[in-house]
LOKOLLO-131124 format. One record per atom (N, C-alpha, C): residue in three letters; x, y, z. Coordinates in steps of 0.05 Angstrom, whole numbers, plus 5000, padded with zeros to 4 digits. Layout:
! LOKOLLO-131124
ALAXYZ...
//
This chain:
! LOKOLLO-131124
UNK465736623614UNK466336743640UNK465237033641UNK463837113665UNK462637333664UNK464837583668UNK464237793658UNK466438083660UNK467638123691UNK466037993708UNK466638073728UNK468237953747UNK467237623739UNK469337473740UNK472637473738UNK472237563705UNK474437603695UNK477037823708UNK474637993710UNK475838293731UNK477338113753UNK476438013762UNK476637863793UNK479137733789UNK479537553776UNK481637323764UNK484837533759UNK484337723747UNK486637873739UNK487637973766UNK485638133782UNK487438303804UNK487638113823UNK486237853830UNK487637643841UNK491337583831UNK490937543807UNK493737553790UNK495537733791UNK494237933797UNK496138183791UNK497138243825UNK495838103841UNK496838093864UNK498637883873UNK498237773861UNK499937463877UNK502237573855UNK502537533829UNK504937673815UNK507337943833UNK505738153850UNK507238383855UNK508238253878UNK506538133892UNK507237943924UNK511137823916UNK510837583893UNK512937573891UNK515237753880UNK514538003856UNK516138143855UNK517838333876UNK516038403904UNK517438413927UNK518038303944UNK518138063937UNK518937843964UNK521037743951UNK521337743925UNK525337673906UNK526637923907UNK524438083902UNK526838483894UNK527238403862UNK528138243852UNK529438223831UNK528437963816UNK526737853803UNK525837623780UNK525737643756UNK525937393736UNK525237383706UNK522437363704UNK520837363692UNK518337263685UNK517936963687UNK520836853667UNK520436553680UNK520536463703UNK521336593716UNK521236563746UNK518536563766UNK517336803763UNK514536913759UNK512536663760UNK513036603732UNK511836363721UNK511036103749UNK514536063750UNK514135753757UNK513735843801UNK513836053799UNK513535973833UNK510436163833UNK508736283819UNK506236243817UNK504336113808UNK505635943791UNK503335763774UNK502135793753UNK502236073746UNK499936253725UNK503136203704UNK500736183671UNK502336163645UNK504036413641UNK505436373625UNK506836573610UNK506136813602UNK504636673587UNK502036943579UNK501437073601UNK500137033623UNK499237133636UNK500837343649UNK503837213660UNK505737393671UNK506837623652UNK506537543622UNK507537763607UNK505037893601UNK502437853601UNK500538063604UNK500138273636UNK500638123649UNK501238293672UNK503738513678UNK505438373676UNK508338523675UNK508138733659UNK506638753642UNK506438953605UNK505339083619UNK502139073638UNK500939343644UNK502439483671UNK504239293687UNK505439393707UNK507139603700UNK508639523672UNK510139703668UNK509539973657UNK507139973641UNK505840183633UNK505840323648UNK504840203675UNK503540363697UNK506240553710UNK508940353701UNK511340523719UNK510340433746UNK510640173756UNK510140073783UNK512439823777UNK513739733754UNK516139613753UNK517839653740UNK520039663736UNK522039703716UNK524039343707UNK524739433674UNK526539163673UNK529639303677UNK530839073676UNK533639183688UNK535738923671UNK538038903669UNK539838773646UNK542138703667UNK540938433691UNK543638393703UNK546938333680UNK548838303693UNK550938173687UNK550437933675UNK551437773658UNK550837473656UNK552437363644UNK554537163654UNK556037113641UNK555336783642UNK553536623638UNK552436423631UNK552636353598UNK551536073593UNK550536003559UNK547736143555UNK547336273531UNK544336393526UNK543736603532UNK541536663523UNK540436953526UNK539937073562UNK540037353555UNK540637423578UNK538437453591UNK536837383620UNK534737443622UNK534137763638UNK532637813626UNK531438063641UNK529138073669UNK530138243677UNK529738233700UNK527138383709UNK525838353736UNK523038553732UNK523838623770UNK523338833764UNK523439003802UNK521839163805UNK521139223831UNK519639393839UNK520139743839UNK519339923818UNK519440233814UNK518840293846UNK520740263868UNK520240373888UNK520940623897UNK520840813876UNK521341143882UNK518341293859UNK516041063857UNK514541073840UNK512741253862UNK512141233884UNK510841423903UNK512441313929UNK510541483951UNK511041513971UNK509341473992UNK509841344022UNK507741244040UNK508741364068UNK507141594077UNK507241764097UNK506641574124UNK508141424135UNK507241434164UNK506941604187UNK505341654214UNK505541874230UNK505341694255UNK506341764276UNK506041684304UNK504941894325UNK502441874331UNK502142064340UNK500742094377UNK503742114385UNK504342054421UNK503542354432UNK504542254458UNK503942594471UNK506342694470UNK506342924461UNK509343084465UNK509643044444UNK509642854419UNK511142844401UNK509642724381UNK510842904343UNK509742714321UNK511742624312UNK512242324305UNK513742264290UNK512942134262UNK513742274236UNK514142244218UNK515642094200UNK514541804187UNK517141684169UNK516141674140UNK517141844122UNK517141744090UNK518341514083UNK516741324068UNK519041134056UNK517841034023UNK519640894018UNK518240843998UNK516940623982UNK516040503961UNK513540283954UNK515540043967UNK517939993980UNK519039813990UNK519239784014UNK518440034028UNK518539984052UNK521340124066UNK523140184048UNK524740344055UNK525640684071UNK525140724093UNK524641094087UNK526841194086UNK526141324072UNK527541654056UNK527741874086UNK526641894105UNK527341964122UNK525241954152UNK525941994168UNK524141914198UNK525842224220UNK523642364226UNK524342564247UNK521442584265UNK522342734281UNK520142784298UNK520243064314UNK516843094310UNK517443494317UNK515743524350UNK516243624366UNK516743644393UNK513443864391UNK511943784408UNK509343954413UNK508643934434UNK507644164443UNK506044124471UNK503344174472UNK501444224451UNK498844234450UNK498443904458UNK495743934461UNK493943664471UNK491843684463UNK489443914456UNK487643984446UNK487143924417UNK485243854407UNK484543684378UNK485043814362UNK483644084368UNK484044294338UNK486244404333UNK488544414351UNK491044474349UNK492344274326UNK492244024351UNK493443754329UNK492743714303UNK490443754298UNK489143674266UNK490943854252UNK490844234270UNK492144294243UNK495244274230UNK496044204256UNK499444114254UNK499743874237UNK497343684241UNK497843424220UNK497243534186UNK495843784189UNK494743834166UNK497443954141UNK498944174167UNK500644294156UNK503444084150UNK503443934164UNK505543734156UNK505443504137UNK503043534134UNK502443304110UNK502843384075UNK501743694087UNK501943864057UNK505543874053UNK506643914075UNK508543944066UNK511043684061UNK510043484061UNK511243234053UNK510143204023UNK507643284025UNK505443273990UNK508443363972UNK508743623976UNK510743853961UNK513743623955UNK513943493989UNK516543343976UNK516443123960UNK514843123951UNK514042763935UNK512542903912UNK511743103894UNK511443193874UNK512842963847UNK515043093849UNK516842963829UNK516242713821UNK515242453841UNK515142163841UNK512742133820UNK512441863803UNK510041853789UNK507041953802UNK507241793820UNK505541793840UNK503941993859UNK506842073871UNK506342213888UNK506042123919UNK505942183938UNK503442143964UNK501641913958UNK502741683969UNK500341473955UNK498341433981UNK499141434008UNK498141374026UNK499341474057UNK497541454077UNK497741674091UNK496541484122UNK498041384138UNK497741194158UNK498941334197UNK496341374204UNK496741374229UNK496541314252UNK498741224272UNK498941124293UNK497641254315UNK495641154335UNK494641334354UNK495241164377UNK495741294401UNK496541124427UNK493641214444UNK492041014436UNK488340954449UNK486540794433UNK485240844439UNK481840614433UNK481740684400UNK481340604385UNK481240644352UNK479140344349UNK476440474339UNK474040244335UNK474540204299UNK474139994296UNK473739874270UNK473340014250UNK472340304253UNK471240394226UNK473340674239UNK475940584249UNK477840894247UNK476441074269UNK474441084285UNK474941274299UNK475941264318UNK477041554332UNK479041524359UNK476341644389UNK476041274393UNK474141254424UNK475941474442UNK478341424448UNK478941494471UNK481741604467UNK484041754474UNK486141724483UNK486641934507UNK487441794524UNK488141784553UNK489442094559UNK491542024544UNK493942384548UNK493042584529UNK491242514519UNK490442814505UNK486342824517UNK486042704528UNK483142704538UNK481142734511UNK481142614490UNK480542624467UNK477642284469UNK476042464465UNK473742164456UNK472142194437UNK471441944422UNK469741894392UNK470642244378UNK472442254366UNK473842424345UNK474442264332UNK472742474296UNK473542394276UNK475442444260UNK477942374276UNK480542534256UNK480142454228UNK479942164218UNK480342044196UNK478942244172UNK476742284181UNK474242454164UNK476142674167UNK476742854187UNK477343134188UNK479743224161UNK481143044171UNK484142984155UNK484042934130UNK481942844123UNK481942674095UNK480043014071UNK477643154095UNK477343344082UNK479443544069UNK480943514101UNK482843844095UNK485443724075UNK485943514070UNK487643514059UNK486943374024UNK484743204027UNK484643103999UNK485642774001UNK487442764021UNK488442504015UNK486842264027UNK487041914025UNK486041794037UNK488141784062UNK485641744087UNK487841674111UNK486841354131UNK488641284138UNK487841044156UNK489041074187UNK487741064203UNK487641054225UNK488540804243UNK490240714253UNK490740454277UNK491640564302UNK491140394306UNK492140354348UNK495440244344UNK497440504357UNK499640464358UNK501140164361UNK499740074374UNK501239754381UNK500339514363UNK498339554345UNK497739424329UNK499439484305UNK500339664299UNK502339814279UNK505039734286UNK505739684312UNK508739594319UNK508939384313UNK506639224319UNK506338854320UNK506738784287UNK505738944267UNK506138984243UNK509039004230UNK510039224240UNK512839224235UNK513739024236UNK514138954261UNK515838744274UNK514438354257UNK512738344241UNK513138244226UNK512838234201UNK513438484189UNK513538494148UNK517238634160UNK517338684178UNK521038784173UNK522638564189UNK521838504207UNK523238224228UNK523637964233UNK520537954233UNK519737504228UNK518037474210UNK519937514195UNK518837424153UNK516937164159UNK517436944174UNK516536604177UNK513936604191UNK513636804208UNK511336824233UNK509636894220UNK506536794229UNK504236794224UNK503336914249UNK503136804268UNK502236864291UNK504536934309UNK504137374325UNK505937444334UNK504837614348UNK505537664375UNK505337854405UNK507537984397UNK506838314392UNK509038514406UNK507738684435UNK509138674451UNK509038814480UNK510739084479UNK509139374478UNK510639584477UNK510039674506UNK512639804518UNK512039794544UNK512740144558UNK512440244536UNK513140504543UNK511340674561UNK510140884555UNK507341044573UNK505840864588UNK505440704575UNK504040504586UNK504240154579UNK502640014575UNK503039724563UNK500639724546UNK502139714520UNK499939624492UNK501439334479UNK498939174470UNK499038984458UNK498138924425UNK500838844408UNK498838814381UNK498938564382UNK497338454366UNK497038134363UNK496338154334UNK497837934322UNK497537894293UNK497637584293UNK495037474291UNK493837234277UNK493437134257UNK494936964236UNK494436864212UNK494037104200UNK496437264195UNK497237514183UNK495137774183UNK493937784208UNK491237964206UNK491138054236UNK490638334229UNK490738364267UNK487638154283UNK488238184302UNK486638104327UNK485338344342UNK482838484333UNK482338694341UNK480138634368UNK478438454362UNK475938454384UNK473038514371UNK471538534383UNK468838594375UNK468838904368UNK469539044379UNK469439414376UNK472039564368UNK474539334366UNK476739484356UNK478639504373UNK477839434404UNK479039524426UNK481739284438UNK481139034431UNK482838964437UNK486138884442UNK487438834467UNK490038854463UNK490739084494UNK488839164499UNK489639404520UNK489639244550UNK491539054545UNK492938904566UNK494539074594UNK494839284591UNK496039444612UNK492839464632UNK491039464632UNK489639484645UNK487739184664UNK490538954657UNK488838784665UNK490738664700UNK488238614712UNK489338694738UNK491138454754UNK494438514755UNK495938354763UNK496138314798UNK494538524808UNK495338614837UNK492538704845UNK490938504859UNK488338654865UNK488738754893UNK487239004894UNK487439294919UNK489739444915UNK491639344890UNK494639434888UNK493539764884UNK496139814867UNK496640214857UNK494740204837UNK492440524848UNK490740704829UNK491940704806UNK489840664792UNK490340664753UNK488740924748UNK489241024722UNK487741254716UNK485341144696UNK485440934694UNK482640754684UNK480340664702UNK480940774734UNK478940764753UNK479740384768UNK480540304756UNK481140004773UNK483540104787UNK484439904811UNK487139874827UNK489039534816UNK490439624815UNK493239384813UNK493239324783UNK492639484758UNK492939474739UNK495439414730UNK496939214704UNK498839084704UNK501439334695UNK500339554674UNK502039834674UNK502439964698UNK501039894716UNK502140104729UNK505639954759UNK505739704740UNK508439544749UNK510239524732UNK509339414706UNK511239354697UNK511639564661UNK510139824655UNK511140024645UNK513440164651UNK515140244629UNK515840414641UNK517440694648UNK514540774651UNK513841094664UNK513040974684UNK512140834698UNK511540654717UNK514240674740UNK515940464729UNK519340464725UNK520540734738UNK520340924715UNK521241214728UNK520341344742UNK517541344741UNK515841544768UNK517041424801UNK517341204800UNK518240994828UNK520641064828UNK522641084809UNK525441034810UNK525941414822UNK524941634813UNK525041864811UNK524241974846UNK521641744855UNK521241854876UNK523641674900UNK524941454886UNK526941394905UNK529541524908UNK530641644888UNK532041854885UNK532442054897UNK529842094898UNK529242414900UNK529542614887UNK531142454852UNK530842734834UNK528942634810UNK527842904795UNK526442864762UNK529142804745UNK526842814721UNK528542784695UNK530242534693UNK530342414705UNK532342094701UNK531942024674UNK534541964662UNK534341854634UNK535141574629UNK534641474604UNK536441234611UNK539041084606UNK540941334602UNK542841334608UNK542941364635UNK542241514651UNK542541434687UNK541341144690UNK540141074686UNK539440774691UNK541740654689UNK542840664657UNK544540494647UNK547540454668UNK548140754668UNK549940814684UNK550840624722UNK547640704727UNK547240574754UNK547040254752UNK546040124730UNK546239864733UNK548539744725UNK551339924717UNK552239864699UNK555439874728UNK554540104749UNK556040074781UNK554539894803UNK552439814786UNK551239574810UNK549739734835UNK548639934823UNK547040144838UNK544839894857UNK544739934879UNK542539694892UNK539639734895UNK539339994894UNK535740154891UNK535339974860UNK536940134842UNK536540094811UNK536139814803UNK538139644821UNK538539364804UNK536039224811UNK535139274837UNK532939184854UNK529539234846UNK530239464835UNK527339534822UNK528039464790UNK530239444778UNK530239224746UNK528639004748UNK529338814781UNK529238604785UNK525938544790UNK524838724802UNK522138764805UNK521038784778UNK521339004769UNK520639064743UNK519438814722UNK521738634719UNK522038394698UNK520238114720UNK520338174742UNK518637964756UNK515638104756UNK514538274753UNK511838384749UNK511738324720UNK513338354707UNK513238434670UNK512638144669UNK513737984680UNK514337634669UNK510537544678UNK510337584696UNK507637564709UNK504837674692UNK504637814682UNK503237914656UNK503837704631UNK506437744618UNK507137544598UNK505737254594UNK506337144620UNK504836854626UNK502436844619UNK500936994629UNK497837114623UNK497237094595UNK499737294582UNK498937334548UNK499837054539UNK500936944545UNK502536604525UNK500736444534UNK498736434555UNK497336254561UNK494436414546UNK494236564545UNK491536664522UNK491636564499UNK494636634485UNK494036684456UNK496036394446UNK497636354465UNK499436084451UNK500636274425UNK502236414431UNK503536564408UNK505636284394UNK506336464368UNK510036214364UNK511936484371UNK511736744368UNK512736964371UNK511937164382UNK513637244410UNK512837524430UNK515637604427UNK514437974417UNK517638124414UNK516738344436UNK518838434456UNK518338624470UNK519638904458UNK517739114461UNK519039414459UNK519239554475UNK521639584492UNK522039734507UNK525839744507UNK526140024512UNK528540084510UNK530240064536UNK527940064559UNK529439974592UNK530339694589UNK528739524579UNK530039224570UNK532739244568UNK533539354539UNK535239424526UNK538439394542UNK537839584564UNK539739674584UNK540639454597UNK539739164605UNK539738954618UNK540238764603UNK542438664590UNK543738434576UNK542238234575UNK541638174607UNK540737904617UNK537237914616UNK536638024607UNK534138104607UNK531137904601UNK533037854578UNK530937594565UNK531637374577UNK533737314590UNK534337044602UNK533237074622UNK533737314641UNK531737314665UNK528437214663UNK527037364645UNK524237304638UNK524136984628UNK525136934620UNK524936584610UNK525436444628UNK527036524648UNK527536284670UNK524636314693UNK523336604689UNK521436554704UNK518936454685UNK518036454670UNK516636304646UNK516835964653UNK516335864670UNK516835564676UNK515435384669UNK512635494667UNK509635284673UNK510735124646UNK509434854646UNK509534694632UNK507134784609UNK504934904613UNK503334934591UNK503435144576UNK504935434590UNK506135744574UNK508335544552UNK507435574527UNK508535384503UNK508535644489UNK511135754471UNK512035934457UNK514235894441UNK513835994420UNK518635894402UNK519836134411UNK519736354403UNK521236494411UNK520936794430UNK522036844441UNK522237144457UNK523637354458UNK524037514445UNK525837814438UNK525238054442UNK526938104439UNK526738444440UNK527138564411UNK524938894414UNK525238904386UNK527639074379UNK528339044345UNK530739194346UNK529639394328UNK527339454324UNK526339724307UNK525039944330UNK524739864363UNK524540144381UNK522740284377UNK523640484378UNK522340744385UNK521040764347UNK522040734334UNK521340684304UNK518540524297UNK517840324320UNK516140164300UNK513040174298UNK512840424310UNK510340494303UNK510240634274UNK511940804272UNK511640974244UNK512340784225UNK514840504230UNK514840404205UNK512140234196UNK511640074219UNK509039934212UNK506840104201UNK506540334212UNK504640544186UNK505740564162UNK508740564153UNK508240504131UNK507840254114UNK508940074128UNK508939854123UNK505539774113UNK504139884127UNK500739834131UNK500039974103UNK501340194097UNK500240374069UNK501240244051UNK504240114050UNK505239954019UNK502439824012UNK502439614038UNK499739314036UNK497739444018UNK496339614030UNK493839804017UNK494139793989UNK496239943985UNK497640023957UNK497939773936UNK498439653939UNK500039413926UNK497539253927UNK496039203950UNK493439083959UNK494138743951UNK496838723968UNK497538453973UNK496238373997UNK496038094005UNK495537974030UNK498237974052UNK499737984044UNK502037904060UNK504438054048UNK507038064061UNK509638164048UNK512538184073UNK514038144057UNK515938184069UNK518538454064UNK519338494077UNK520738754074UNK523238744084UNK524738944080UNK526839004097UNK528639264096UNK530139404114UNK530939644120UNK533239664112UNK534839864102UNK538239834089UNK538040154101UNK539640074131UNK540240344147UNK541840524131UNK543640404113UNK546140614104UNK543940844081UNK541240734077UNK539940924050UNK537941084075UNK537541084104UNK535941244111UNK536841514122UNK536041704125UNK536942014127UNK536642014157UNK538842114171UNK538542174203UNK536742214210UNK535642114239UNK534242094257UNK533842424260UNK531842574260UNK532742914273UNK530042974285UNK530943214308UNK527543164329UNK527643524322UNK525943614316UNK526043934314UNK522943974332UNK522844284330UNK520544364349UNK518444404314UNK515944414322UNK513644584304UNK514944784285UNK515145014305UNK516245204292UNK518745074267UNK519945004279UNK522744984265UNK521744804233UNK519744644241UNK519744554211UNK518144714195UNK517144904196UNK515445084179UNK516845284171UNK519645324182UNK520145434166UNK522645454137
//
């Protein structure tokens, strides 16, 4: 067998081995063994350099069985660290977690720049200073994953985004000089659609998430791999036209499907029926909650425009799984039952329909989620979150975290 072969054969091995070390948390070698196929040898030649490496530890459950006790093999998941970033208008949000997928903490720092060279250096200064908190770990900083809400082409660059008037910028390059580290770049909703299956639908292969916030983004994850398009662009379903001559889009078409059923969409309408700003959604909640008739009436709109798009996506892609992100949902119990009863056609064929329960979160987790994969350089994984080990949610300004 040629060297290179051989090369080949092992980190094949050495992958499918770590795959199940985090998909049990906790195995023997014999175990190892029989649900990968590979000999003994093999798992205890692997496991030996894993451990060298400090990427597993053994551990001495309890055992009160006949025979020797077996030892156990887990994942060193405080062995480094995987920086996710979300990076919206108005706001960065930040989640450390760790080789499990776990974070150590998630905040978000309040900005009002829009301008590139501002942003780069705020990502620059905040990255160094996550570097400083992850010192201690074997590792360190293993990876560095960011969410962008716009056009992101195949090779990481950012074509477009909308609220910062930003085109073909090379953050990935810029970032990766000033800081040293490697960085990866995705399109926010392809990073949610992510989450929402290495933390949510462990079983799903094929999965639609619909985030419905600023606007309407689509991730699609196909036989465990996004669904990008020819240029990277695909998924920017808010722009496909539900209402022709309808309401001006800022993409230059009329009756675009965001500009019904987003929603900032939602609030700009609801604000001008009012007649006041700032509506939150606790006033929503509140008003649908007295049977407000403006409010309940435009919910009702809302989810009959929203449902009308949907159809569109289940008749494209034939998903088995569409999770919605939006937190106006949320507010409406009946929400999902509403949308399913209008879902009728005999050929819109789907298993399930939800809402997500990772929110406003699942862009930064799916960045990290995206850096473990890298790391580990598994095909696939499953994960999961243990709220009682994550550090409060906290939103500070720029300033405040620098100092």
């Amino acid at each position: 067998m040629a060297a290179g072969d051989a090369a080949y054969i092992k980190k094949i091995n050495r992958s499918l081995i770590v795959q199940k070390i985090i998909e049990r948390k906790m195995i023997s070698r014999a175990d190892l063994s029989k649900l990968t196929s590979l000999t003994r040898a093999t798992i205890s030649a692997q496991a030996a350099d894993l451990l060298e490496d400090e990427l597993i530890v053994e551990t001495h459950p309890e055992h009160y069985g006949v025979g020797r006790r077996p030892i156990m093999l887990s994942v060193n998941r405080s062995a480094g660290f995987i920086l996710g970033i979300d990076l919206d208008y108005g706001l960065l949000t930040f989640a450390l977690s760790d080789l499990l997928g776990q974070p150590v903490s998630i905040y978000t720092v309040e900005i009002e720049a829009t301008d590139y060279e501002t942003i780069l250096h705020l990502l620059v200064k905040h990255i160094q200073l996550f570097e400083k908190e992850c010192t201690e770990s074997r590792y360190g900083l293993v990876g560095i994953v960011i969410g962008v809400h716009g056009l992101v082409t195949k090779d990481e660059t950012i074509h477009y985004v909308p609220r910062f008037g930003w085109q073909d910028t090379h953050i990935k390059n810029d970032l990766e000089k000033a800081t040293g580290f490697p960085i990866c770049i995705e399109n926010n909703a392809n990073l949610c659609s992510f989450a929402e299956r290495v933390y949510e639908h462990h079983e799903t292969e094929n999965l639609l998430c619909v985030s419905l916030y600023s606007g309407i983004g689509l991730g699609v994850m196909m036989n465990e791999e996004f669904f990008k398009g020819h240029d990277g662009f695909a998924g920017e379903v808010g722009h496909t036209i539900i209402m022709p001559g309808g309401k001006p889009c800022n993409c230059g078409n009329y009756g675009c499907w965001e500009q019904y059923a987003s929603e900032s969409s939602f609030f700009n309408e609801l604000s001008k029926k009012k007649g006041q700003s700032n509506i939150s959604y606790k006033d929503v909640h509140q008003w649908l909650q007295s049977g407000d008739q403006v409010v309940v009436e435009m919910m009702e709109q809302f989810i009959y425009f929203l449902t009308i798009g949907l159809n569109n996506l289940i008749n494209a892609y034939n998903p088995e799984v569409i999770v919605l992100n939006s937190e106006l949902l949320q507010l409406s119990p009946q929400s999902i039952e509403q949308i399913e009863c209008n879902l009728k056609s005999t050929i819109s064929q789907y298993r399930e329909l939800s809402l997500s329960k990772l929110g406003t979160k699942a862009c930064v987790l799916g960045a990290c989620a995206l850096g473990i994969k890298h790391f580990w350089d598994v095909p696939s994984m499953n994960l999961s979150i243990d709220e009682t080990e994550t550090s409060a949610d906290v939103t500070v300004s720029h300033e405040e975290h620098n100092q």
